[in-house]
Biopython code that builds the backbone (N, CA, C, O; Angstrom):
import numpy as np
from Bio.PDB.StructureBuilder import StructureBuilder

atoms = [
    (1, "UNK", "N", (34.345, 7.861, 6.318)),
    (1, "UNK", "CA", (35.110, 6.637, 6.273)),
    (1, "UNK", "C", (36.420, 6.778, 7.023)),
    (1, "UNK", "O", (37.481, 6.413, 6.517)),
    (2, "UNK", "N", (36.356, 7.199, 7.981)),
    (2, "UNK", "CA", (37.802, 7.060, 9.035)),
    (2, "UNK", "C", (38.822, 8.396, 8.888)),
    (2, "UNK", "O", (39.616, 8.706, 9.776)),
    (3, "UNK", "N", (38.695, 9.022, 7.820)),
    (3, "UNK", "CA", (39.678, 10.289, 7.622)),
    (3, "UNK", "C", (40.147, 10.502, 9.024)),
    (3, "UNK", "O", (41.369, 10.531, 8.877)),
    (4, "UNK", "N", (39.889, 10.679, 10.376)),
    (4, "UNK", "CA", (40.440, 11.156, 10.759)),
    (4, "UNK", "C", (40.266, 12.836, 11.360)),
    (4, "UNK", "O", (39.410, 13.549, 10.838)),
    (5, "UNK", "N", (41.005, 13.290, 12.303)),
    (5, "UNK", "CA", (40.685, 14.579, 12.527)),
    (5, "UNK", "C", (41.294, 15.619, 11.531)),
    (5, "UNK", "O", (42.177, 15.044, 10.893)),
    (6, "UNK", "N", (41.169, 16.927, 11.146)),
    (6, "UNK", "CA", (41.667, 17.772, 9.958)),
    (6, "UNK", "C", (42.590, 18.517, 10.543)),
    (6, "UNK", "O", (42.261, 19.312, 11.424)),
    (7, "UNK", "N", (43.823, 18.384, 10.163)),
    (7, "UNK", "CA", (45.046, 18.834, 10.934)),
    (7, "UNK", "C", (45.492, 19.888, 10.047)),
    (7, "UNK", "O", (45.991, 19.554, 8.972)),
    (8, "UNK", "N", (45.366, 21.310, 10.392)),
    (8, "UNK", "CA", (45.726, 22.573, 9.209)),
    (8, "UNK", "C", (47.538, 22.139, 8.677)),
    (8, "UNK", "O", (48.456, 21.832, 9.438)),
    (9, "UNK", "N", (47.583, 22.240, 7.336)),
    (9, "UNK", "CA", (48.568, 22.004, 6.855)),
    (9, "UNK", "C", (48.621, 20.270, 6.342)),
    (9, "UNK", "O", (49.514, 20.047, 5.526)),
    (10, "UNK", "N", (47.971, 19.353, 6.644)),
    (10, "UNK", "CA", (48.119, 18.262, 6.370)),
    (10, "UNK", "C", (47.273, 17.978, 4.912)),
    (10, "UNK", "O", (46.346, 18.596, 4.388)),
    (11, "UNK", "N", (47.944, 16.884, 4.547)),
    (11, "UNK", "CA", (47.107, 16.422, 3.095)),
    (11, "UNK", "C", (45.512, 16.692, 3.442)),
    (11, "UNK", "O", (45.146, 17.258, 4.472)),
    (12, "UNK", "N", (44.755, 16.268, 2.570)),
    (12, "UNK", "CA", (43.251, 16.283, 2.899)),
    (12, "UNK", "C", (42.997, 15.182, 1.838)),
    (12, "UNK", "O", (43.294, 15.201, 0.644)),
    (13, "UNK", "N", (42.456, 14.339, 2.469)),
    (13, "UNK", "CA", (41.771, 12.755, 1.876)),
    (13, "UNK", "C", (40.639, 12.901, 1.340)),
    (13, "UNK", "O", (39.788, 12.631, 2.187)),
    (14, "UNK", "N", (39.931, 13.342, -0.147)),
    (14, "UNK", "CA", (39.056, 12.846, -0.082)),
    (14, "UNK", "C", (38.050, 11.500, -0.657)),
    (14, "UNK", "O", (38.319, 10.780, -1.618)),
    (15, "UNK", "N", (36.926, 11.415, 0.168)),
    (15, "UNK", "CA", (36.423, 10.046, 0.412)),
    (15, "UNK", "C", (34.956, 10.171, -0.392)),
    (15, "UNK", "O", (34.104, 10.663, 0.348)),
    (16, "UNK", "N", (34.420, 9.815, -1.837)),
    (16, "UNK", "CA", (33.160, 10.081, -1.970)),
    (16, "UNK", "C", (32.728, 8.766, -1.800)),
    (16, "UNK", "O", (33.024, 7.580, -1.945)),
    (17, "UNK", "N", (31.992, 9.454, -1.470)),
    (17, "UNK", "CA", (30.587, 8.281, -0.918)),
    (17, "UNK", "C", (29.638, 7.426, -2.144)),
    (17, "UNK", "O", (28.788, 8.239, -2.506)),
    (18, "UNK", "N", (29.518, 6.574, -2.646)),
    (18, "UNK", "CA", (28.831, 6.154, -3.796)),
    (18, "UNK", "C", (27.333, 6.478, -4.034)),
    (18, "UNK", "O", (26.733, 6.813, -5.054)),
    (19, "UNK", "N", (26.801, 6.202, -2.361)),
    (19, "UNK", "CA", (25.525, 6.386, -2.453)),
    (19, "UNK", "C", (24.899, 4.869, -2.729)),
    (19, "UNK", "O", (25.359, 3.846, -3.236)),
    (20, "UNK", "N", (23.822, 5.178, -2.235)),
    (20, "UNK", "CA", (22.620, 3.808, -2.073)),
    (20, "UNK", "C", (23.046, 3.078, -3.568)),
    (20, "UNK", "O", (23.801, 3.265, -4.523)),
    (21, "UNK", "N", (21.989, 2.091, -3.062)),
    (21, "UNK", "CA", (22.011, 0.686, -4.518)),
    (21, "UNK", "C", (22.019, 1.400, -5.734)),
    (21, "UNK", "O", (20.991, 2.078, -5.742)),
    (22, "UNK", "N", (22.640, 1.577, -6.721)),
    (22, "UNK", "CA", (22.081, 1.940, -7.799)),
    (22, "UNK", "C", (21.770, 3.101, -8.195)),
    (22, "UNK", "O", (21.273, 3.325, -9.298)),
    (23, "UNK", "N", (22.182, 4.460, -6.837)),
    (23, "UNK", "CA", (22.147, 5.705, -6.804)),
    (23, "UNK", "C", (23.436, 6.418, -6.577)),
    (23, "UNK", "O", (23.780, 6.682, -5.425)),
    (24, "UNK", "N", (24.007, 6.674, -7.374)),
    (24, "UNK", "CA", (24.937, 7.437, -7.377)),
    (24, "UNK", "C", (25.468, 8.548, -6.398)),
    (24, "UNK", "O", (26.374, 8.669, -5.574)),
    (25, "UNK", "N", (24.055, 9.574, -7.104)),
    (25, "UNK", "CA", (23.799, 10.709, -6.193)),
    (25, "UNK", "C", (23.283, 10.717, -4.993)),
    (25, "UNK", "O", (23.197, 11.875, -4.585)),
    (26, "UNK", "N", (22.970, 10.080, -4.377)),
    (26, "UNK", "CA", (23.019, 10.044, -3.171)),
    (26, "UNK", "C", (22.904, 9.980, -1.855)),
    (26, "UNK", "O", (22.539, 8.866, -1.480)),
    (27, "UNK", "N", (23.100, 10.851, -0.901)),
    (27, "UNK", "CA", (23.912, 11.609, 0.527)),
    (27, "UNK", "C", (25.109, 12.030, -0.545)),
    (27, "UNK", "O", (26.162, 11.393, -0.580)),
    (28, "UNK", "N", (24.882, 13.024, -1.309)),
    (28, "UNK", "CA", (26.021, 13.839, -1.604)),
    (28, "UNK", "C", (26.986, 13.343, -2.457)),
    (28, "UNK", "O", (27.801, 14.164, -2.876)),
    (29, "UNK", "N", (27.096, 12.125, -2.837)),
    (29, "UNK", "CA", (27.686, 11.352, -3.707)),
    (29, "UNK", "C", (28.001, 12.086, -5.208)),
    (29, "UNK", "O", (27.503, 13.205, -5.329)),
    (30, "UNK", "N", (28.731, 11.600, -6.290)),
    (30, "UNK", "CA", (28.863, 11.989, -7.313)),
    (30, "UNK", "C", (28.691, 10.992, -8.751)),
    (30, "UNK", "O", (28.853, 9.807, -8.460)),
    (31, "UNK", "N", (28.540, 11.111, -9.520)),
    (31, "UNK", "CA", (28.067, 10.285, -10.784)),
    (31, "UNK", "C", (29.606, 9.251, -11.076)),
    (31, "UNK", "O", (30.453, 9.310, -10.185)),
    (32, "UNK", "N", (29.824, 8.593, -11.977)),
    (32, "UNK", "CA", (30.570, 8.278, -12.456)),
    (32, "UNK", "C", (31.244, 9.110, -13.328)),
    (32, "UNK", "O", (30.528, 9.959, -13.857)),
    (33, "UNK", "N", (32.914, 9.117, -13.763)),
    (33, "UNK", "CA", (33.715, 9.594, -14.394)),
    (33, "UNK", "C", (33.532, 9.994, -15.739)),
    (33, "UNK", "O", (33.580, 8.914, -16.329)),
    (34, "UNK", "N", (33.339, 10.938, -16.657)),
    (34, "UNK", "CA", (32.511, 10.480, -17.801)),
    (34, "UNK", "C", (30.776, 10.754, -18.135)),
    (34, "UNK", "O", (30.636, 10.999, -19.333)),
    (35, "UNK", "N", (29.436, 10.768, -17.362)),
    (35, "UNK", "CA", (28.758, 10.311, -17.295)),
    (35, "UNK", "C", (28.069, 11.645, -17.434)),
    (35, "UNK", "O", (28.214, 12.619, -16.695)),
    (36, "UNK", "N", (27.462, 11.559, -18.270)),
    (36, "UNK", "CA", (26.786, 13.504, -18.718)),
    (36, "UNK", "C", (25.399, 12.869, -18.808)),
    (36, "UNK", "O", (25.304, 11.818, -19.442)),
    (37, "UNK", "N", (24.192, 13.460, -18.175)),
    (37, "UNK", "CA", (22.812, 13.476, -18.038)),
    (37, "UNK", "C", (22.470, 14.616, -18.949)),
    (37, "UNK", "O", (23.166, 15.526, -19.400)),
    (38, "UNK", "N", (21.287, 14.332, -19.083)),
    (38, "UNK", "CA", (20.411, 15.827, -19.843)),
    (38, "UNK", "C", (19.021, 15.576, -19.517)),
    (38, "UNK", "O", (18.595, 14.425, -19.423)),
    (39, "UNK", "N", (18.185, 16.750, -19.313)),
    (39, "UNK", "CA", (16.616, 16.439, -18.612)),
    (39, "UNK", "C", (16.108, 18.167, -18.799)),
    (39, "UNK", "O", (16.321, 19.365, -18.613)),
    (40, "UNK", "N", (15.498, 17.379, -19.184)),
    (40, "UNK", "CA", (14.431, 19.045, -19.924)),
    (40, "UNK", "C", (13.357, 19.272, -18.732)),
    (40, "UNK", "O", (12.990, 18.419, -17.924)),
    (41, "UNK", "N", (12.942, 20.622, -18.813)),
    (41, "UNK", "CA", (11.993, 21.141, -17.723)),
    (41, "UNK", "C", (10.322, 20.161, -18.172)),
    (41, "UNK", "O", (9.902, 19.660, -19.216)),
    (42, "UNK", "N", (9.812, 20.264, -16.837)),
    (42, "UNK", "CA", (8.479, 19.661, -17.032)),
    (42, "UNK", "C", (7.501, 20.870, -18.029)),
    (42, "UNK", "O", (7.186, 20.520, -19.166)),
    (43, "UNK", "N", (7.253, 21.670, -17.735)),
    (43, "UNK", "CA", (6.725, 22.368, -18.521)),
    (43, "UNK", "C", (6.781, 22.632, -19.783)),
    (43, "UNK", "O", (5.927, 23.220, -20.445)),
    (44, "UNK", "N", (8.423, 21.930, -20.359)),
    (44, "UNK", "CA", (8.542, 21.916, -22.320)),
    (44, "UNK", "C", (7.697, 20.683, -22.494)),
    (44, "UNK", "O", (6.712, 20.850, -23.213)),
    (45, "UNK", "N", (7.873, 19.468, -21.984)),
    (45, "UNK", "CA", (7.252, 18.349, -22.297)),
    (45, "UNK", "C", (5.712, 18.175, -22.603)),
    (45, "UNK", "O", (4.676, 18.581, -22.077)),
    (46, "UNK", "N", (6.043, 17.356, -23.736)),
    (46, "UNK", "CA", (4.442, 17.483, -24.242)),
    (46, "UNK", "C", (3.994, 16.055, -24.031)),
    (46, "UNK", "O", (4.172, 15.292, -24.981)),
    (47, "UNK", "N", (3.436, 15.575, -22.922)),
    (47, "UNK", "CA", (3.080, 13.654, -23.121)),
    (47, "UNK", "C", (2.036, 13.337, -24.004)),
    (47, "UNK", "O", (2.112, 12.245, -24.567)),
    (48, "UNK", "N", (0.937, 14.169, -24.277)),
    (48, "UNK", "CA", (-0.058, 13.709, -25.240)),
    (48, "UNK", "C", (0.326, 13.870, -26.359)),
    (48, "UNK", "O", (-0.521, 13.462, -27.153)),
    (49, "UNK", "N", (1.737, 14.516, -27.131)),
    (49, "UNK", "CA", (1.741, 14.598, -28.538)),
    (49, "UNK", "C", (1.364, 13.231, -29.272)),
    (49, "UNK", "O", (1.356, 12.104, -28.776)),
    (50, "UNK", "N", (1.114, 13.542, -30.333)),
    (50, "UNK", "CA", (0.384, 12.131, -31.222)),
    (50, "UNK", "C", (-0.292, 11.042, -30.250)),
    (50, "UNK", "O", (0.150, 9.896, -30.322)),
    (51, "UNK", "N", (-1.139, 11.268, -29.515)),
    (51, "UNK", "CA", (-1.700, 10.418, -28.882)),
    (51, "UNK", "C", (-2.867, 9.692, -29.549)),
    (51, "UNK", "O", (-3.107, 8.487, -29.464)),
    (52, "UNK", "N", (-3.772, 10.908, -30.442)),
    (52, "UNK", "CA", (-4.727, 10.523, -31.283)),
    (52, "UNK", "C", (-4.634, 9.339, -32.280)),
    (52, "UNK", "O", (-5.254, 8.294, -32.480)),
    (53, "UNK", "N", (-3.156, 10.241, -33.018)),
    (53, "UNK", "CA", (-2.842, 9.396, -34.360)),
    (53, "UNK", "C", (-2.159, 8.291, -34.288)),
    (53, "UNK", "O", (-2.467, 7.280, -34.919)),
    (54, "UNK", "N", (-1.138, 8.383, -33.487)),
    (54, "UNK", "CA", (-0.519, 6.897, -32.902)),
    (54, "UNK", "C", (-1.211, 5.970, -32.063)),
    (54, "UNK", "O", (-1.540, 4.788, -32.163)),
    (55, "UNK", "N", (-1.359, 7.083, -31.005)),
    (55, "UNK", "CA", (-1.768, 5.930, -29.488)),
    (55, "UNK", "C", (-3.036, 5.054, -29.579)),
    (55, "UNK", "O", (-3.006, 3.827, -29.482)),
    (56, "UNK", "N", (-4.007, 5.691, -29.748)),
    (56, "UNK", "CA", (-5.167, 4.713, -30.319)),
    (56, "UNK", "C", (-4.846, 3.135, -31.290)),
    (56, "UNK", "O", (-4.714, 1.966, -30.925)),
    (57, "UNK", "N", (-4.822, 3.569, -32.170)),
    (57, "UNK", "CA", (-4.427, 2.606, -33.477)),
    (57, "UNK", "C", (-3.290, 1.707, -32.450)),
    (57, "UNK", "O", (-3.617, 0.701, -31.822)),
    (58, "UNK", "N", (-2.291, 2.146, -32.446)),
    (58, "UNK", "CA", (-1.613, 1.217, -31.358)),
    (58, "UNK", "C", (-1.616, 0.375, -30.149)),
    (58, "UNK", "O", (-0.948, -0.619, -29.861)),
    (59, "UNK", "N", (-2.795, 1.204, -29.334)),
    (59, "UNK", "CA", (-3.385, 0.206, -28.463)),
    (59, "UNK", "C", (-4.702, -0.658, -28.687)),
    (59, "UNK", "O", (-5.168, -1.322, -27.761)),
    (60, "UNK", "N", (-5.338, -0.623, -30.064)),
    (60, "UNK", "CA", (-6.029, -1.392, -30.886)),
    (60, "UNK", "C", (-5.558, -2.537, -31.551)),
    (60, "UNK", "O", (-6.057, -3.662, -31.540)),
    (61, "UNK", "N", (-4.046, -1.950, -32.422)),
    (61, "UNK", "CA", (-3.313, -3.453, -32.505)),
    (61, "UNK", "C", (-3.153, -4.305, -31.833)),
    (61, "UNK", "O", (-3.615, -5.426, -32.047)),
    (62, "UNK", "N", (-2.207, -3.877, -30.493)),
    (62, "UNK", "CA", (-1.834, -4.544, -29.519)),
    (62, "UNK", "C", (-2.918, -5.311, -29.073)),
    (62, "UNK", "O", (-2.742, -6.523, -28.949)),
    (63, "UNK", "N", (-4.215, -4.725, -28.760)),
    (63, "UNK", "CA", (-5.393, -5.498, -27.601)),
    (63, "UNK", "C", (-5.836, -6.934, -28.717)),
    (63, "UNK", "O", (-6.099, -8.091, -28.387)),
    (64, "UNK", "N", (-5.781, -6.226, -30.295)),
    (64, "UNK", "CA", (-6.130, -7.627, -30.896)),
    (64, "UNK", "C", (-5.455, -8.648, -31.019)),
    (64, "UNK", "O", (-6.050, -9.705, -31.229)),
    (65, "UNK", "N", (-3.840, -8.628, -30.913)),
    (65, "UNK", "CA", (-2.615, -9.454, -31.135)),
    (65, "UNK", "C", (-3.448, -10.473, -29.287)),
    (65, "UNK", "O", (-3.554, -11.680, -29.068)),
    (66, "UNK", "N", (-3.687, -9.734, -28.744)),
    (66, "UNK", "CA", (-4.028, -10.188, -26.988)),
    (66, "UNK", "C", (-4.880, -10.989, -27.156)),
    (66, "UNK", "O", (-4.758, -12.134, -26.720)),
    (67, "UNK", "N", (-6.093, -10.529, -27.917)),
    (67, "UNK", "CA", (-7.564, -11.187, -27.344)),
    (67, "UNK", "C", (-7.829, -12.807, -27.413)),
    (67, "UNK", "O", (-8.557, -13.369, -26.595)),
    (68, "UNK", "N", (-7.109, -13.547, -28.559)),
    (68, "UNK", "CA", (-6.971, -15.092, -27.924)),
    (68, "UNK", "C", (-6.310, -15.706, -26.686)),
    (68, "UNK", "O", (-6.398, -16.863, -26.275)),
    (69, "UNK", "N", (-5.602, -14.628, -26.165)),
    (69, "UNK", "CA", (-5.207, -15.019, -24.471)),
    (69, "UNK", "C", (-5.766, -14.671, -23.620)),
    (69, "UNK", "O", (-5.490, -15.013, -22.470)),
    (70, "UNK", "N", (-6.934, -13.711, -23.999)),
    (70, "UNK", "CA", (-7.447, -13.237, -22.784)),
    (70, "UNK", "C", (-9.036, -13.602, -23.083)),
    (70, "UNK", "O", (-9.854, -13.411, -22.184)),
    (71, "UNK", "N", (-9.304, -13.940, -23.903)),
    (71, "UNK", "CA", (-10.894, -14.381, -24.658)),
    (71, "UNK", "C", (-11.659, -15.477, -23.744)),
    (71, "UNK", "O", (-12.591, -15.373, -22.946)),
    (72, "UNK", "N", (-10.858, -16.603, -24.202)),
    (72, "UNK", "CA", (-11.150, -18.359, -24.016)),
    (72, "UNK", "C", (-11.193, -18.083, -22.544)),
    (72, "UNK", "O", (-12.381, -18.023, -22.226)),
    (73, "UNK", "N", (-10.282, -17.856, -21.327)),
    (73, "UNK", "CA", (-10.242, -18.117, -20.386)),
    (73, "UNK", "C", (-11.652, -17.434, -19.742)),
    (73, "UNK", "O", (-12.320, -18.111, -18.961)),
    (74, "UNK", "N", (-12.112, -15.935, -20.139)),
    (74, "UNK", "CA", (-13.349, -15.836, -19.798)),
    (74, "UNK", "C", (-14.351, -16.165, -20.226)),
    (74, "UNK", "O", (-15.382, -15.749, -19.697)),
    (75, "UNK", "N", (-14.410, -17.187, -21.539)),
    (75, "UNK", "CA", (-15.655, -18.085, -21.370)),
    (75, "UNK", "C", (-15.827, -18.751, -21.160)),
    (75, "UNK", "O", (-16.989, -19.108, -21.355)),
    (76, "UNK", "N", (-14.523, -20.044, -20.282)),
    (76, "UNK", "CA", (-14.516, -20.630, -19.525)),
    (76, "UNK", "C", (-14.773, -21.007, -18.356)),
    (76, "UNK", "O", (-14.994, -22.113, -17.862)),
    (77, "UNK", "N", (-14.682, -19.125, -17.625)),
    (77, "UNK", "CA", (-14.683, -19.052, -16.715)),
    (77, "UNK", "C", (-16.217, -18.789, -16.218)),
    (77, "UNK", "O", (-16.693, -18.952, -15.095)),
    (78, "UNK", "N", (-16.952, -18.242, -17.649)),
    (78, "UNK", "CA", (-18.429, -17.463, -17.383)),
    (78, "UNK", "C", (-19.134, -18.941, -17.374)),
    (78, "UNK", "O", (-19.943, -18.977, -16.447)),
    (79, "UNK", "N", (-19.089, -20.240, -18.144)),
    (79, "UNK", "CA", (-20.013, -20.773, -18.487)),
    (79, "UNK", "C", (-19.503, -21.930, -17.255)),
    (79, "UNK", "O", (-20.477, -22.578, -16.872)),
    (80, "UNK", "N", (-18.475, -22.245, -16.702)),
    (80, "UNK", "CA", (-18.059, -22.800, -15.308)),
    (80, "UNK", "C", (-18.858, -21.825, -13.925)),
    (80, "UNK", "O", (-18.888, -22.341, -12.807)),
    (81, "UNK", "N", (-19.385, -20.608, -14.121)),
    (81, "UNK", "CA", (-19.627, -19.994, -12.985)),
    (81, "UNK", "C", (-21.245, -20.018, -13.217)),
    (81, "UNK", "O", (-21.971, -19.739, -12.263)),
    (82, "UNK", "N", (-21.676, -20.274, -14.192)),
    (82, "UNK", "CA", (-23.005, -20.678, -15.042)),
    (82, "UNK", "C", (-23.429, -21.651, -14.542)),
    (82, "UNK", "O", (-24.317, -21.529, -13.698)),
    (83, "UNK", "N", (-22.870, -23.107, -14.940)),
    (83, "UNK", "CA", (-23.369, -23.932, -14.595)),
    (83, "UNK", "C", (-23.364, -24.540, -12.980)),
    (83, "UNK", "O", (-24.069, -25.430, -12.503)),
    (84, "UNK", "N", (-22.193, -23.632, -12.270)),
    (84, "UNK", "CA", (-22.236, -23.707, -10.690)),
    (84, "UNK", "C", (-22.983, -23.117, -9.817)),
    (84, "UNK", "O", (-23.334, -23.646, -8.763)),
    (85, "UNK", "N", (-23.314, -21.881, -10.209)),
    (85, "UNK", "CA", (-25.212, -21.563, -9.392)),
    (85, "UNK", "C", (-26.029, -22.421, -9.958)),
    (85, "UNK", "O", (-26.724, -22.975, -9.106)),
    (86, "UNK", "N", (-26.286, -22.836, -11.237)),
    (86, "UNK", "CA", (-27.400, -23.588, -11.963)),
    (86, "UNK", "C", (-27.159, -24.987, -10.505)),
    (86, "UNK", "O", (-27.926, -24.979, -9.542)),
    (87, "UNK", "N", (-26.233, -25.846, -10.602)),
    (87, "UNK", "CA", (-26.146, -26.877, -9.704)),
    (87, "UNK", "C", (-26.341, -26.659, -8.567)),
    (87, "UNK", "O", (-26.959, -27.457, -7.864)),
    (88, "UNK", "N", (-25.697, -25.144, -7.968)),
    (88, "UNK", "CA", (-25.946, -24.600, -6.210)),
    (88, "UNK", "C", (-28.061, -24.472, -5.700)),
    (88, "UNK", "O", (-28.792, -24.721, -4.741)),
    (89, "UNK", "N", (-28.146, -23.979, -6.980)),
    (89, "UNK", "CA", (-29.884, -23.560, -7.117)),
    (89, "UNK", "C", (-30.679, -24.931, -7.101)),
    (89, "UNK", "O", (-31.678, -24.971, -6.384)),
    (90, "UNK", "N", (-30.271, -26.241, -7.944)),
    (90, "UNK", "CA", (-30.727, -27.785, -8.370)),
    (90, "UNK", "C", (-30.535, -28.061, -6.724)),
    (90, "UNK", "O", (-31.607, -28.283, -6.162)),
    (91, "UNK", "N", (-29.360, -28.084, -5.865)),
    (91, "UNK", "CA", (-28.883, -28.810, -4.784)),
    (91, "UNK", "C", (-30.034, -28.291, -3.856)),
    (91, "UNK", "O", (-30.723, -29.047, -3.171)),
    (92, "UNK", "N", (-30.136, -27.308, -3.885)),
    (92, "UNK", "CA", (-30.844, -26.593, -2.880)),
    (92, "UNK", "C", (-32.452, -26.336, -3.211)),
    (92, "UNK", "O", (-33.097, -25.411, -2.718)),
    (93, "UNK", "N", (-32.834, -27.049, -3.878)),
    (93, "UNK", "CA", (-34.453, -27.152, -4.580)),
    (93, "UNK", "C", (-34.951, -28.772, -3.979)),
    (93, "UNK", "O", (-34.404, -29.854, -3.765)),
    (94, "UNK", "N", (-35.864, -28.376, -3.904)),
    (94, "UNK", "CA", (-36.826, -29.850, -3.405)),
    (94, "UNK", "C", (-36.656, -30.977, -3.921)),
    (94, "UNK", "O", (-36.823, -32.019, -3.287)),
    (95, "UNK", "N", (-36.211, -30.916, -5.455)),
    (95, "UNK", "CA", (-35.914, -32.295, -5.811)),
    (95, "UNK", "C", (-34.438, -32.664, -5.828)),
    (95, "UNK", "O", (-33.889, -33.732, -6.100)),
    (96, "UNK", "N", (-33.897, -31.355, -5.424)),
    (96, "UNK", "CA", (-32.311, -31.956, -5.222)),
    (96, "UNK", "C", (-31.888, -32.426, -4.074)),
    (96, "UNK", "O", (-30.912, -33.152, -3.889)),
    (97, "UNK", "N", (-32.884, -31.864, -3.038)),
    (97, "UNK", "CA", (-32.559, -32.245, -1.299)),
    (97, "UNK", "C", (-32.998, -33.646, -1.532)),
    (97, "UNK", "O", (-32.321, -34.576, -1.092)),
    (98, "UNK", "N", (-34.258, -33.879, -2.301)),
    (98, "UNK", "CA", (-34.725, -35.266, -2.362)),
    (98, "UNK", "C", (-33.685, -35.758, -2.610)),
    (98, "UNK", "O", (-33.093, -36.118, -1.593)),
    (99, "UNK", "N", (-33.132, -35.962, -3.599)),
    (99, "UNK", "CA", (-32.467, -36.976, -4.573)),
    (99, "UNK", "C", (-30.532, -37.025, -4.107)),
    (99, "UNK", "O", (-29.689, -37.667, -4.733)),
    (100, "UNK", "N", (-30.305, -36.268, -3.035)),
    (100, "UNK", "CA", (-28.565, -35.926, -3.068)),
    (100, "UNK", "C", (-29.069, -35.853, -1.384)),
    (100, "UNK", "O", (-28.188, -36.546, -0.876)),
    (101, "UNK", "N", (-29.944, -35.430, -0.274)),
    (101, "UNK", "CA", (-29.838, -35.150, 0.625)),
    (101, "UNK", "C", (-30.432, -36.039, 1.870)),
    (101, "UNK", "O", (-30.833, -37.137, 1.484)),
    (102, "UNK", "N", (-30.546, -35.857, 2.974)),
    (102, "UNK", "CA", (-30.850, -37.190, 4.007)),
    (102, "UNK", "C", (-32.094, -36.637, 4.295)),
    (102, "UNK", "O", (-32.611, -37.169, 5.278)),
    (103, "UNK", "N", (-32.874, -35.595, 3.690)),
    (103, "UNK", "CA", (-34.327, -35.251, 3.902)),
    (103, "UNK", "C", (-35.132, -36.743, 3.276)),
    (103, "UNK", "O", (-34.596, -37.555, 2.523)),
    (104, "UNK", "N", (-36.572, -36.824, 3.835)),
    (104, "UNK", "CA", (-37.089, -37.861, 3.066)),
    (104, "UNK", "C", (-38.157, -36.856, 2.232)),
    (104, "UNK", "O", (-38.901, -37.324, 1.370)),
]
sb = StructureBuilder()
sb.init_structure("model")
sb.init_model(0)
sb.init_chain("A")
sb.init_seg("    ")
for serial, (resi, resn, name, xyz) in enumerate(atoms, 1):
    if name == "N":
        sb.init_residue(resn, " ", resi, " ")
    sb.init_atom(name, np.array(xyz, "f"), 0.0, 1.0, " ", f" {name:<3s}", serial, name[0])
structure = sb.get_structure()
């Protein structure tokens, strides 16, 4: 940011850099005043703990709290895609060319 050339004996300016959107750290940047992190090695971490006893049961609740939003629209959608080959198959049959088409 403009400092200037480094003249031995002169003050020394310094200029930190903030760093990208929302990144502190950086290009060399520094955290905020205050601001203490903590982060454990990958290898202590356990992601499957209680996966059995919690995670299941939990993503069982959840899917049932769901299934009236996600239910209706696919049998809407099955018995609309049902009856539109049934009509594509009628259109395209001998008595539908008869009856809908400029065949005699």
């Amino acid at each position: 940011m403009g400092a200037g050339p480094e003249i031995e004996g002169s003050k020394k300016k310094y200029n930190w850099h903030i760093g990208d959107w929302g990144n502190p750290y950086a290009a060399g940047g520094r955290g905020g005043k205050g601001t203490i992190t903590y982060s454990m090695s990958s290898n202590r971490l356990n992601p499957f703990a209680g996966f059995l006893k919690k995670g299941i049961p939990n993503t069982v609740r959840r899917g049932r709290n769901q299934v009236l939003y996600v239910v209706p629209p696919f049998i809407v959608a099955y018995y609309t895609m049902k009856w539109a080959i049934e009509r594509n198959e009628y259109l395209n049959s001998k008595p539908g060319r008869a009856e809908f088409g400029e065949e005699a």
